[in-house]
Each structure stands twice: as C-alpha cells, then as structure tokens.
N, C-alpha and C positions, 0 to 999 in steps of 0.2 A: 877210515872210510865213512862212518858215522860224524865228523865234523867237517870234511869235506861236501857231504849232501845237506850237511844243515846249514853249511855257508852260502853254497848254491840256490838253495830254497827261500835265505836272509832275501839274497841280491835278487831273485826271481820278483818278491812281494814287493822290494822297496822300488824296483820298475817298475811295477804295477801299479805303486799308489802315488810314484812322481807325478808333477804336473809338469806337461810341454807347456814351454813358454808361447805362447800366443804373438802372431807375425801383427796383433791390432795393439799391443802394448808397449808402451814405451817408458825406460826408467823413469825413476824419477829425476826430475829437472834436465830431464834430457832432449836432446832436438829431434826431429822428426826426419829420416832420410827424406831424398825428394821420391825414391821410388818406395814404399812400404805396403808388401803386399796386402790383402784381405781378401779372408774366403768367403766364398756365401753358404751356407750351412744347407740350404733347401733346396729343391726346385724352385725353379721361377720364381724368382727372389724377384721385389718389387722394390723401387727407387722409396727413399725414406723405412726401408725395415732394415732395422741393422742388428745384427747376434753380436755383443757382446759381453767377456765375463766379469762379474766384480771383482777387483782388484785395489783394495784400500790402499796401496803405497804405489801405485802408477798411474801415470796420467793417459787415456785411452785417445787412440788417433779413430776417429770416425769415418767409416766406408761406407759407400751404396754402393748399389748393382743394378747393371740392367737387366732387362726382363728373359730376352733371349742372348744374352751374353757374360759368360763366365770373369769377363774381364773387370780390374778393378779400379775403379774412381773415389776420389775423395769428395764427401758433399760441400755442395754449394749453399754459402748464407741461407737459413730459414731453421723455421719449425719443423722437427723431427717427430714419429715415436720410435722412442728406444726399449727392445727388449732386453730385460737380462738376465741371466743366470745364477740366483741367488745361491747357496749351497745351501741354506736353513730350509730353502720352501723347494715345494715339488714342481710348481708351476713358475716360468719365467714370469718377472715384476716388469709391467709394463708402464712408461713414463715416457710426460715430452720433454725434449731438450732442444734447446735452442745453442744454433751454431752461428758463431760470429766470423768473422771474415779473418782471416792471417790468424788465426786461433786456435788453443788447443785442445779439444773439451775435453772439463774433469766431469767423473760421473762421482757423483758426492755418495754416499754409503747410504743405502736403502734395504735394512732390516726387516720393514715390515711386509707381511705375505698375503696375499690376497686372500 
C-alpha cells in the first residue's frame, strides 16, 4: 500500500514539473507547418508584443495578434519588441528583433536580467 502511494505521488510531482511543449516552438532544423497555432497570453494583446519562452535548442516561429481578435497571424517583415521568459529572472527580458521575410527567427540566449 505504502509503495503504491509513493509511486502515485512520484508520477503526481513529475506532471507537475514537466514542461508542455509550446504550439510557438519548432525542433530543431525543423520546418514550420503552414498552419502553427499561437496563443496570446493577455488581454488585448497588441500587434508587435509577442510571449515567448527561451528555449536554447529550438528555433521559435514568431506570432502577433490582433487587438480585438483571439485569432492568429504570423508577423510581417520589421522591427519587433520581443518579450521573454527567462527562468533565471523574475521579470520577462525585453529585446528588439528584427524579422526577415521567408525566415525563421532564432532568439539567441539571453542570460542577463534587468
């Protein structure tokens, strides 16, 4: 009985601290469907703010959103700022990135914490 609740309690914790794969990451050297979804994380998300997490071994497909619509688009050529999700800091690391056309942006490893 007592190794049946400890195995149960294992598989509870190690759910608990798995990461869901994120629908904005794509393996590495991998292609990009044509439809790949993205969520917007806030209310009234704004064109050019994009949530995504650091991920040093994959390459991140970039989203916007419109203002009053849940629906999701891939951005168009320009300058971005990009938020992200460091695990080291408390506060999302804010930086621009520049998206090129037929491209895939990498978001290069950003350590330092504001």
């Amino acid at each position: 009985m007592l190794r049946t609740s400890s195995a149960l309690l294992l598989i509870a914790l190690l759910g608990m601290f798995a990461k869901p794969s994120d629908a904005n990451r794509l393996p590495p050297g991998g292609t990009a469907p044509s439809s790949h979804p993205c969520r917007c994380r806030k209310k009234r998300c704004r064109d050019g703010l994009l949530e995504v997490r650091l991920d040093p071994n994959a390459l991140v497909r970039v989203c916007t959103f419109r203002k009053f619509s849940p629906a999701d688009f891939l951005l168009k050529p320009g300058n971005y700022t990009v938020s992200v999700t460091n695990p080291r800091c408390k506060k999302p690391v804010r930086f621009k990135v520049k998206i090129r056309a037929g491209k895939t942006t990498e978001l290069r490893r950003r350590w330092s914490c504001k």
